[in-house]
PyMOL CGO cylinders between C-alpha atoms (Angstrom):
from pymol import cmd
from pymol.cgo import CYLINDER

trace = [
    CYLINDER, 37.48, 18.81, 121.17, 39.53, 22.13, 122.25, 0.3, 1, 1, 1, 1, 1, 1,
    CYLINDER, 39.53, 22.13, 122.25, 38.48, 23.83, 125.62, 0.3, 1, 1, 1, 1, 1, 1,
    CYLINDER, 38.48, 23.83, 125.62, 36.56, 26.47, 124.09, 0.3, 1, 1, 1, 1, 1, 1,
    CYLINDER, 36.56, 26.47, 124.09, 34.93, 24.06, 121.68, 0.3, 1, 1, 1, 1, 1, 1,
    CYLINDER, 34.93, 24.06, 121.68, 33.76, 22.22, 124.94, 0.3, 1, 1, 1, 1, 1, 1,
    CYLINDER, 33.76, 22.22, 124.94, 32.82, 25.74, 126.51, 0.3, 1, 1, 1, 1, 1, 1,
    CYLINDER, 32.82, 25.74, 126.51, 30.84, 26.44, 123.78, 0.3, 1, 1, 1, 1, 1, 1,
    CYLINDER, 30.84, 26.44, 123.78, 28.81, 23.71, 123.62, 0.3, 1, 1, 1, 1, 1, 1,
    CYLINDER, 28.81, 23.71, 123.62, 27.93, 23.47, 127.24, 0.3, 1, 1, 1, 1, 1, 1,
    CYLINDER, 27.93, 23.47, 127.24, 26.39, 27.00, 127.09, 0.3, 1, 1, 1, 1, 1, 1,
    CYLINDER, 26.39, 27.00, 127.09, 24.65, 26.05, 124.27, 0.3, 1, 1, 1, 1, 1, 1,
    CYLINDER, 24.65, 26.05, 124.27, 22.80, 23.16, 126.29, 0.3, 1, 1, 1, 1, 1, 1,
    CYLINDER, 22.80, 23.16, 126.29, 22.83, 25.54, 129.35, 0.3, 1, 1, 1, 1, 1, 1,
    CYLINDER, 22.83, 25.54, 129.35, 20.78, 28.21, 127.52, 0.3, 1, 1, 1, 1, 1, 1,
    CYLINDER, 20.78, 28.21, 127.52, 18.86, 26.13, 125.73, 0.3, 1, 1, 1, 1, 1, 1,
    CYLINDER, 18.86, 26.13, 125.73, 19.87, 27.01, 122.04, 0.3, 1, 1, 1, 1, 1, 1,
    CYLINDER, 19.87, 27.01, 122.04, 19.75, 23.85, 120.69, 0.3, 1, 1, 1, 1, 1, 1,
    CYLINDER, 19.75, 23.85, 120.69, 18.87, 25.41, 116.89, 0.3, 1, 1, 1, 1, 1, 1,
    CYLINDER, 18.87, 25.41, 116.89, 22.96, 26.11, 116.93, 0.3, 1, 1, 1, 1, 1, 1,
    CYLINDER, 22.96, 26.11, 116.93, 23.15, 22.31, 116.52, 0.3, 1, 1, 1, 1, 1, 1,
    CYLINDER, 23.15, 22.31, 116.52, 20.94, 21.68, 113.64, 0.3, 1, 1, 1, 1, 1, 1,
    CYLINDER, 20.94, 21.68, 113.64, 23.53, 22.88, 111.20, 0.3, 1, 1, 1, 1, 1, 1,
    CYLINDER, 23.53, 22.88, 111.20, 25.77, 19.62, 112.24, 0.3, 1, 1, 1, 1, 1, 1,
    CYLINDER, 25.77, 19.62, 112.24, 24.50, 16.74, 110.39, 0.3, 1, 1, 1, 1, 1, 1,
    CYLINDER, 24.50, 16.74, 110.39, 25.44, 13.20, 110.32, 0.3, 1, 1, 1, 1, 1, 1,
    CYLINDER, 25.44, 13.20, 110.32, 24.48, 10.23, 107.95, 0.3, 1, 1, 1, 1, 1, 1,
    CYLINDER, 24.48, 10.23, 107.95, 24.30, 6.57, 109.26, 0.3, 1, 1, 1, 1, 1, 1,
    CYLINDER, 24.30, 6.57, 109.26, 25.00, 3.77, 106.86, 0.3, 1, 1, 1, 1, 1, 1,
    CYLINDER, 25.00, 3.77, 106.86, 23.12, 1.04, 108.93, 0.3, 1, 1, 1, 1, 1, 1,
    CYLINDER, 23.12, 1.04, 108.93, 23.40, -2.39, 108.10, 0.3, 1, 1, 1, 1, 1, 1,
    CYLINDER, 23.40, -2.39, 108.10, 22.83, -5.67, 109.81, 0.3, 1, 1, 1, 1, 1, 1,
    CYLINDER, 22.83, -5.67, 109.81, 19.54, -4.56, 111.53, 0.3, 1, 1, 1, 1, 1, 1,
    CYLINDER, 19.54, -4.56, 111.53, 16.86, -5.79, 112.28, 0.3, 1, 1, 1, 1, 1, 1,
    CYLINDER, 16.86, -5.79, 112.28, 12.93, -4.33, 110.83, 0.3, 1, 1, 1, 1, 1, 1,
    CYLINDER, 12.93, -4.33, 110.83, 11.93, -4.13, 114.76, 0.3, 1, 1, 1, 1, 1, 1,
    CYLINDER, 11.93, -4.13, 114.76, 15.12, -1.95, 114.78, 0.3, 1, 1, 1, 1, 1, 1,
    CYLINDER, 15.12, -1.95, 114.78, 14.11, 0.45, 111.95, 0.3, 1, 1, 1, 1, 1, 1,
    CYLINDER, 14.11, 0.45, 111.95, 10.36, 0.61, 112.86, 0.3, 1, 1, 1, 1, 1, 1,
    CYLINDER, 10.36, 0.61, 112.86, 11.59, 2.25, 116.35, 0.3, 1, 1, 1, 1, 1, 1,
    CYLINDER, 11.59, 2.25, 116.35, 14.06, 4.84, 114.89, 0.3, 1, 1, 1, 1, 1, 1,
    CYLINDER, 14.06, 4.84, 114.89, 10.99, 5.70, 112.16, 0.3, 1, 1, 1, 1, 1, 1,
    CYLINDER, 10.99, 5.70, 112.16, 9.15, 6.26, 114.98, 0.3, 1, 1, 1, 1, 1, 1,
    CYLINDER, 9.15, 6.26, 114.98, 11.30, 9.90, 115.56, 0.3, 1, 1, 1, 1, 1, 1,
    CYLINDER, 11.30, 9.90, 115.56, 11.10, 10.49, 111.60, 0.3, 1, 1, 1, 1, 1, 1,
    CYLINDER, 11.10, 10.49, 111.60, 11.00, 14.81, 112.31, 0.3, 1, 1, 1, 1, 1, 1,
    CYLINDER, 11.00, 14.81, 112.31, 13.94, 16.19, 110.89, 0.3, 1, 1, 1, 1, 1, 1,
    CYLINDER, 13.94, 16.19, 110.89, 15.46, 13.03, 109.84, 0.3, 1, 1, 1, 1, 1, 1,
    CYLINDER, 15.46, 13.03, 109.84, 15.40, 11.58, 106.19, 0.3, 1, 1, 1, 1, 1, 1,
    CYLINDER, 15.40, 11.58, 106.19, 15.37, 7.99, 106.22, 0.3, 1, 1, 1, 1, 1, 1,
    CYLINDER, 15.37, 7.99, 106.22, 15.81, 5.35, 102.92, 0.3, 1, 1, 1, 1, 1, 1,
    CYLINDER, 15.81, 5.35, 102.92, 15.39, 1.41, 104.31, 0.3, 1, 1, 1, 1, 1, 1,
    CYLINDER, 15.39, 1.41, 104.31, 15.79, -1.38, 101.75, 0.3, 1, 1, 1, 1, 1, 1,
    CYLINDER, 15.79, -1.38, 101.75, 12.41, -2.70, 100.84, 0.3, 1, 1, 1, 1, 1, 1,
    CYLINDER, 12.41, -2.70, 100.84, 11.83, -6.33, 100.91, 0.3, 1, 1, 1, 1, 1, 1,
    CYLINDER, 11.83, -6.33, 100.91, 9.74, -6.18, 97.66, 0.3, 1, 1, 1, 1, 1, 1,
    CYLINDER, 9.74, -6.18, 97.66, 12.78, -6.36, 96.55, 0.3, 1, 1, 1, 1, 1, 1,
    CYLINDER, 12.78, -6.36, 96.55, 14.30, -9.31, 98.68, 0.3, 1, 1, 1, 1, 1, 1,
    CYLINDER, 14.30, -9.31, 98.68, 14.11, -12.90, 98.12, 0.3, 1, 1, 1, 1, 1, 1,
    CYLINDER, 14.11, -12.90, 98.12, 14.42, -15.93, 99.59, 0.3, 1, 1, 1, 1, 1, 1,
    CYLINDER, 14.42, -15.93, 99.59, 18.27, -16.13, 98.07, 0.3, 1, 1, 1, 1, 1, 1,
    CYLINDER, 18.27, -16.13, 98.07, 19.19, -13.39, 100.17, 0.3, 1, 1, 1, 1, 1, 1,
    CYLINDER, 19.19, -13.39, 100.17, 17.31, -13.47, 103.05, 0.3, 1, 1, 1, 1, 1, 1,
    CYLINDER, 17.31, -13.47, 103.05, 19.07, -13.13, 106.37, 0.3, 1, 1, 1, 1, 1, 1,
    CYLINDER, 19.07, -13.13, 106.37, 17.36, -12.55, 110.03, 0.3, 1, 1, 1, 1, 1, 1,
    CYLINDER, 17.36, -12.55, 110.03, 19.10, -10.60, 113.02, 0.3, 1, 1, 1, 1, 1, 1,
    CYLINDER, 19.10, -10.60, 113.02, 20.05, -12.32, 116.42, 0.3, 1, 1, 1, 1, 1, 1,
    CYLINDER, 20.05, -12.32, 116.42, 18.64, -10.34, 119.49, 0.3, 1, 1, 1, 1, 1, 1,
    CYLINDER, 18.64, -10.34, 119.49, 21.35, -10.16, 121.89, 0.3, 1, 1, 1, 1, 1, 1,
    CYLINDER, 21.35, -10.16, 121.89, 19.29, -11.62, 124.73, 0.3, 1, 1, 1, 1, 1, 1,
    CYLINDER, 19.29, -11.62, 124.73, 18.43, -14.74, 122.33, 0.3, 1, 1, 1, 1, 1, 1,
    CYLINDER, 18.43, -14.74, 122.33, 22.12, -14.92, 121.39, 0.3, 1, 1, 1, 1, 1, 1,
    CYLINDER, 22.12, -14.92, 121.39, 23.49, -15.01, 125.05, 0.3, 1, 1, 1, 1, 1, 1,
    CYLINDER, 23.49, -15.01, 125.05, 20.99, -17.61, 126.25, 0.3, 1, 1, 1, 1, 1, 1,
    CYLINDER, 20.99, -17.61, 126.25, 21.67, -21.11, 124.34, 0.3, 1, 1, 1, 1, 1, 1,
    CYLINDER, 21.67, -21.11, 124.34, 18.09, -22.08, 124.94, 0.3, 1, 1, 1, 1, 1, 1,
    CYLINDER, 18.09, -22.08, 124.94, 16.28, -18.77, 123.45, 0.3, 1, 1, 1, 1, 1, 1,
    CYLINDER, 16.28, -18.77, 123.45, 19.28, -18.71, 120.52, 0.3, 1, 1, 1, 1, 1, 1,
    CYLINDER, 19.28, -18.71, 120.52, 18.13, -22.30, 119.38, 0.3, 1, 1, 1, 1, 1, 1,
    CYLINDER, 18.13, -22.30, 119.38, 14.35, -21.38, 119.25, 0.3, 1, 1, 1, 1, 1, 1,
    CYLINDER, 14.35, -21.38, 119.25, 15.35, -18.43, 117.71, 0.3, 1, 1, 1, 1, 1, 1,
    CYLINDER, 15.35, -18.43, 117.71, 17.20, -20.04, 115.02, 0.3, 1, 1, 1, 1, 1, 1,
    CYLINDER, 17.20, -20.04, 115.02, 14.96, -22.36, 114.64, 0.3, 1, 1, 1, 1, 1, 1,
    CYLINDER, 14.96, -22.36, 114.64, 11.78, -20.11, 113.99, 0.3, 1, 1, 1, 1, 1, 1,
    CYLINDER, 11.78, -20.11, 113.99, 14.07, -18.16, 111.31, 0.3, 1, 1, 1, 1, 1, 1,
    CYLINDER, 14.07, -18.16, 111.31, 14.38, -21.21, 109.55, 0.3, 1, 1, 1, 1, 1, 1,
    CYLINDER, 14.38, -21.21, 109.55, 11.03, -21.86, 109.25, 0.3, 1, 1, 1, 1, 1, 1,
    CYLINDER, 11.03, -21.86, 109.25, 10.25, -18.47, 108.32, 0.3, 1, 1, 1, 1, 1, 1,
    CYLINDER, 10.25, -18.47, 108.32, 12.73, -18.75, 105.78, 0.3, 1, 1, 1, 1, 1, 1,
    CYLINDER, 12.73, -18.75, 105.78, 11.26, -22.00, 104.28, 0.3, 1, 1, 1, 1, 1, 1,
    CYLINDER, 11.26, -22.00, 104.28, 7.71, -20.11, 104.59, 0.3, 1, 1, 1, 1, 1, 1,
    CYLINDER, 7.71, -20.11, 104.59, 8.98, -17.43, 102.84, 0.3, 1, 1, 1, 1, 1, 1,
    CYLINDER, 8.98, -17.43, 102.84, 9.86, -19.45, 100.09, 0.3, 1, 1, 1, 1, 1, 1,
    CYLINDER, 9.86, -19.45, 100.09, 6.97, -22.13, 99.78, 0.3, 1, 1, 1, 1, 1, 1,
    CYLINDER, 6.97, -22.13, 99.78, 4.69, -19.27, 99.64, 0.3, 1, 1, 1, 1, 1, 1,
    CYLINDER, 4.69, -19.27, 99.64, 6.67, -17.34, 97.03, 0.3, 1, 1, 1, 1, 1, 1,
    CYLINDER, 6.67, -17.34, 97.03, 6.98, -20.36, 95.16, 0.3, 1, 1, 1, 1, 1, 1,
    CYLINDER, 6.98, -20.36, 95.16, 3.55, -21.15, 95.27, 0.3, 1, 1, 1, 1, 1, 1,
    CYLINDER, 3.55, -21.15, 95.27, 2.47, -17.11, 94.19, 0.3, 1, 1, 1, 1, 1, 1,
    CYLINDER, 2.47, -17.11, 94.19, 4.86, -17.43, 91.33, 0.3, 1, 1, 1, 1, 1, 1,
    CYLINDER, 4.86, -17.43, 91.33, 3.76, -20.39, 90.11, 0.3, 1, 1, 1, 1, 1, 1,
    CYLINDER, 3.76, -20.39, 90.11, 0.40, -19.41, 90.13, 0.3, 1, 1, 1, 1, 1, 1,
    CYLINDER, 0.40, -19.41, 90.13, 1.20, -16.41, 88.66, 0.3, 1, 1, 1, 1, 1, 1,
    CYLINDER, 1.20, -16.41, 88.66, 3.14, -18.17, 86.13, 0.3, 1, 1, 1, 1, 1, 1,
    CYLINDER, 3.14, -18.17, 86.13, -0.33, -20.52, 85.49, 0.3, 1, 1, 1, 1, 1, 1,
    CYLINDER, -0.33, -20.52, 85.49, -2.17, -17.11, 84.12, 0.3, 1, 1, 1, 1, 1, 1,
    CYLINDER, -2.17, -17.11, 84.12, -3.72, -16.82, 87.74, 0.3, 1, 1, 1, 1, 1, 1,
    CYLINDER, -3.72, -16.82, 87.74, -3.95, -12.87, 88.15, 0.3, 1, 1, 1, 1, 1, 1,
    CYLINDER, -3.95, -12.87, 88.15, -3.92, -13.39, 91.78, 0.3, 1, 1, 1, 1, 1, 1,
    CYLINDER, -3.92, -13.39, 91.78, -0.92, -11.04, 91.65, 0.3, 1, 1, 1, 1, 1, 1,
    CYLINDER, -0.92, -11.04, 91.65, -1.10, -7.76, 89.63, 0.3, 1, 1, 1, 1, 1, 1,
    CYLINDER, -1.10, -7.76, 89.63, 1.50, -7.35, 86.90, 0.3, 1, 1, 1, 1, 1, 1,
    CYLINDER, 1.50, -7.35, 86.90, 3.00, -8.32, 83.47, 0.3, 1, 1, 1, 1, 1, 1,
    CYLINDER, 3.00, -8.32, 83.47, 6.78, -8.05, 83.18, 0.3, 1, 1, 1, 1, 1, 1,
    CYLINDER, 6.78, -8.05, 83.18, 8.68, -10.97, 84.54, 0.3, 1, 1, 1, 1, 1, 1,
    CYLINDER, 8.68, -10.97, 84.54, 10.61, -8.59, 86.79, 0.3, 1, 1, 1, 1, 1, 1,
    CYLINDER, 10.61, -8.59, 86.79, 7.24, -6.69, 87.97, 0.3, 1, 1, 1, 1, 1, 1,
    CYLINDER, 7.24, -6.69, 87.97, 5.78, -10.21, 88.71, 0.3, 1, 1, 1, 1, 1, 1,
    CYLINDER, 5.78, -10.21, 88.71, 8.62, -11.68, 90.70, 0.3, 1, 1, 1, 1, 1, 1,
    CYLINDER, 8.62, -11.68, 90.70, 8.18, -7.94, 93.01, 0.3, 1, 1, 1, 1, 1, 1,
    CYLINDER, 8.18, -7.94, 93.01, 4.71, -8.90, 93.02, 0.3, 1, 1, 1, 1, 1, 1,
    CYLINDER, 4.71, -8.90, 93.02, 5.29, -12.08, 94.75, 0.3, 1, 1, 1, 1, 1, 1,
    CYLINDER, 5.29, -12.08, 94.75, 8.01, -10.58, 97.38, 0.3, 1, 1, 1, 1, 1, 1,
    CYLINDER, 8.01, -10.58, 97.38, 5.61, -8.35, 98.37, 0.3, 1, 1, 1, 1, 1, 1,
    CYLINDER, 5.61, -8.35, 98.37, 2.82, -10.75, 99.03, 0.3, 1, 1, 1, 1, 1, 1,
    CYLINDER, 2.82, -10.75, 99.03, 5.40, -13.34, 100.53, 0.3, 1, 1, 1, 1, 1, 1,
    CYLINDER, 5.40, -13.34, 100.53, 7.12, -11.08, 102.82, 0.3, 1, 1, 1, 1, 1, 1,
    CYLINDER, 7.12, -11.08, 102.82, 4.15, -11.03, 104.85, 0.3, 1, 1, 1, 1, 1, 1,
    CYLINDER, 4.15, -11.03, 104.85, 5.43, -14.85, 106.07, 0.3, 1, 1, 1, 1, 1, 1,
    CYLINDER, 5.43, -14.85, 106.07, 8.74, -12.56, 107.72, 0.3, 1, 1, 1, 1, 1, 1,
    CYLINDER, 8.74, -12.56, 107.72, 9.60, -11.59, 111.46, 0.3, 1, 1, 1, 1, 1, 1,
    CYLINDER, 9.60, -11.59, 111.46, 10.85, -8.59, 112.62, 0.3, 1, 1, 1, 1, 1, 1,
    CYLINDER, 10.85, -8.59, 112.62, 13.84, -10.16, 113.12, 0.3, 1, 1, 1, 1, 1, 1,
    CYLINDER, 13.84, -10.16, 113.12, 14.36, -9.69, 109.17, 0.3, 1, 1, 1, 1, 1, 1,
    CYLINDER, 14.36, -9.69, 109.17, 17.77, -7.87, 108.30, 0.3, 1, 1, 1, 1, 1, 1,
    CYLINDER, 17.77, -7.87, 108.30, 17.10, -4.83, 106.50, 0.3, 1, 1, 1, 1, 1, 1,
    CYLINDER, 17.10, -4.83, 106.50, 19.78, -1.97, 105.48, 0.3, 1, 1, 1, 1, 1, 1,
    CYLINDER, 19.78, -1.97, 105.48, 18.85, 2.09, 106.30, 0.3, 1, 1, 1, 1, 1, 1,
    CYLINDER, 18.85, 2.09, 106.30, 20.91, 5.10, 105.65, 0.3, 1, 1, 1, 1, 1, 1,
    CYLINDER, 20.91, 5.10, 105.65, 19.56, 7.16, 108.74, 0.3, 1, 1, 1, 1, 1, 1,
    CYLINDER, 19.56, 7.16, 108.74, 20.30, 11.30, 108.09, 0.3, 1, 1, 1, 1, 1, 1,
    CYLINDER, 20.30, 11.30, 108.09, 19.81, 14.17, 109.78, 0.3, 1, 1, 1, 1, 1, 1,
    CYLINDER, 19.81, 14.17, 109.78, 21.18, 17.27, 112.29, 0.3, 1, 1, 1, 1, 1, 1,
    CYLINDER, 21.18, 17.27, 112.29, 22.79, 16.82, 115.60, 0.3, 1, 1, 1, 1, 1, 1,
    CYLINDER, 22.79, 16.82, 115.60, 19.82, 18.14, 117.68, 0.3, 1, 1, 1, 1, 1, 1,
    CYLINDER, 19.82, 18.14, 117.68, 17.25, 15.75, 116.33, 0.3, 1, 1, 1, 1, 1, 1,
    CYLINDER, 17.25, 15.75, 116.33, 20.35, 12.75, 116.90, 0.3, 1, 1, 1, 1, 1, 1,
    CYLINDER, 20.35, 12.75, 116.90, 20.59, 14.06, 120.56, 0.3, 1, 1, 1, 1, 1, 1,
    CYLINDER, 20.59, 14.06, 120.56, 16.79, 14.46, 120.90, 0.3, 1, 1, 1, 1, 1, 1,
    CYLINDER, 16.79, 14.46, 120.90, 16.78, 10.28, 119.99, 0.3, 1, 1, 1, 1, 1, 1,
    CYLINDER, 16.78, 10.28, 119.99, 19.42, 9.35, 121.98, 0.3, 1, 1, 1, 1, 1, 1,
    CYLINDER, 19.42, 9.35, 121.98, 18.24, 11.00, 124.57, 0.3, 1, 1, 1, 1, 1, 1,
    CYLINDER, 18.24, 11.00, 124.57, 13.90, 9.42, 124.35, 0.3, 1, 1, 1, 1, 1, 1,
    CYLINDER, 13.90, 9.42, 124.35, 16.04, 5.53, 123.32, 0.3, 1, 1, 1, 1, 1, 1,
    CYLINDER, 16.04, 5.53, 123.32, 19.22, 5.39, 124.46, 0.3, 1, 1, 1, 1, 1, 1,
    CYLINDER, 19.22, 5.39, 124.46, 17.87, 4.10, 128.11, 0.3, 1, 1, 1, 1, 1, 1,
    CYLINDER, 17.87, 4.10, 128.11, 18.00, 1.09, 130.05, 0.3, 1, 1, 1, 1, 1, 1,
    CYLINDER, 18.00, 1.09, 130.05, 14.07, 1.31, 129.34, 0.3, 1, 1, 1, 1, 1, 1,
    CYLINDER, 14.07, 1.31, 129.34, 14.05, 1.27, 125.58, 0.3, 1, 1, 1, 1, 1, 1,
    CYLINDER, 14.05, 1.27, 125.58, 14.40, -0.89, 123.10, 0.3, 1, 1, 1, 1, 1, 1,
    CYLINDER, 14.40, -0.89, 123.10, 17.69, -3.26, 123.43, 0.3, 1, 1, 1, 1, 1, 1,
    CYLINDER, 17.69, -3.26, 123.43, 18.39, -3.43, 120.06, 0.3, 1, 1, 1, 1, 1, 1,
    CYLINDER, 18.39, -3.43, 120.06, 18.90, 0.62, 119.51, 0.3, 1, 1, 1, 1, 1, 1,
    CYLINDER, 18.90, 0.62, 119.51, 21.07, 0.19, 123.19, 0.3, 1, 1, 1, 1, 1, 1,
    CYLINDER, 21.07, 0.19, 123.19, 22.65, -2.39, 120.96, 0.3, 1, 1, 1, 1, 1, 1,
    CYLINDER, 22.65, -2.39, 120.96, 23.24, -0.47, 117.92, 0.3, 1, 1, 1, 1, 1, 1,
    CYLINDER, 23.24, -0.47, 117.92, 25.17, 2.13, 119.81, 0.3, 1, 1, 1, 1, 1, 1,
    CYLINDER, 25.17, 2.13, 119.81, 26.67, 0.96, 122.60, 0.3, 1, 1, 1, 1, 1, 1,
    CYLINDER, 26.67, 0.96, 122.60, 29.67, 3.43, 123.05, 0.3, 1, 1, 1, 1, 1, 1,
    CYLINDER, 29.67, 3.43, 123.05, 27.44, 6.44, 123.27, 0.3, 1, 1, 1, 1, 1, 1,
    CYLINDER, 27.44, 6.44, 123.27, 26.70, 8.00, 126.71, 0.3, 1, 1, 1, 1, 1, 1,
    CYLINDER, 26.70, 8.00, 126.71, 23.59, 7.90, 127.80, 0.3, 1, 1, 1, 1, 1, 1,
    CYLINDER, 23.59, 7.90, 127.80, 22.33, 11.70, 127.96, 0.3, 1, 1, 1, 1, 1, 1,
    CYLINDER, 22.33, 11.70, 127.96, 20.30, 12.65, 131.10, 0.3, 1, 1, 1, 1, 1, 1,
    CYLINDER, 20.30, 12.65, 131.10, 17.66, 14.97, 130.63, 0.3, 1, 1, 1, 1, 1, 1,
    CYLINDER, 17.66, 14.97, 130.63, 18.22, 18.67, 132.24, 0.3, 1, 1, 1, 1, 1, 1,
    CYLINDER, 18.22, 18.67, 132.24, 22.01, 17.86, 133.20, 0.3, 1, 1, 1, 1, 1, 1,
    CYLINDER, 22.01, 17.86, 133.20, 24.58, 20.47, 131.65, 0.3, 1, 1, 1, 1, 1, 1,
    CYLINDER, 24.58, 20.47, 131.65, 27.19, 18.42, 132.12, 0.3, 1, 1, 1, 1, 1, 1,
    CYLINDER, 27.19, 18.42, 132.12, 26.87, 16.11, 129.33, 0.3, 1, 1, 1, 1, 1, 1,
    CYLINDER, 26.87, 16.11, 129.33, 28.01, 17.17, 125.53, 0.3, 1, 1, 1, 1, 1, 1,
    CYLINDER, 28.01, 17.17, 125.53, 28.59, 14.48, 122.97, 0.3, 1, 1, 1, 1, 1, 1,
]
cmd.load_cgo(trace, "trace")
């Protein structure tokens, strides 16, 4: 960024203007995420439109879970943690199994006809087996203040480690001081 560029945008934050900064957008492709990820950026949904893969439908063939980076650095918390996504996994698909086959058996346990529309059915009703350590994919859009106004409430030592984790190059913005522009 030029001088004036820089000058600009730290009278901007001086003055309090930050309306100059909703004309700046940004989209985020995210991917290898976690649903306990996603359910604390939806939790700042103003001004931001948000699309997230739905797991109805996901199934078992595809199913992947997300390492917390705690879990991952500690060999004792990363075996638990693989093992409980294992079982999930084989939870997942016993009990979609089981739903489909039922289904399948003229059981309307399920609502819907179409092959397709059943097999959704049963993702739906199955994915209630998954943790929140469940991959999921969002495309995260929306202006420059509201992407300041998140960083600024969840990129702290106090929030959730996994949006720390998801960008961990940014600076951490400290409320009031004119000295930081990103």
């Amino acid at each position: 960024m030029n001088a004036q560029g820089q000058r600009y945008l730290d009278n901007i934050k001086v003055q309090g203007h930050g309306s100059v900064l909703e004309h700046a957008t940004v989209s985020l492709h995210l991917y290898g995420i976690s649903r306990s990820l996603t359910h604390e950026l939806v939790r700042h949904r103003a001004g931001f439109a948000i699309s997230q893969l739905s797991q109805r439908y996901v199934d078992g063939r595809v199913l992947r879970f997300v390492m917390r980076s705690e879990f991952a650095a500690d060999p004792e918390l990363r075996r638990l943690a693989e093992s409980q996504f294992d079982e999930s996994a084989e939870l997942y698909e016993r009990v979609a199994q089981d739903l489909l086959a039922r289904q399948e058996g003229g059981d309307t346990l399920l609502s819907g006809e179409a092959k397709r529309d059943r097999r959704k059915k049963v993702n739906q009703a199955a994915r209630e087996m998954l943790p929140n350590a469940t991959e999921t994919v969002m495309i995260w859009s929306g202006n420059m203040r509201g992407l300041r106004h998140v960083i600024e409430m969840r990129a702290s030592e106090h929030a959730e480690v996994s949006i720390n984790d998801l960008l961990p190059d940014l600076p951490v913005p400290v409320r009031g001081r004119s000295d930081h522009v990103w």
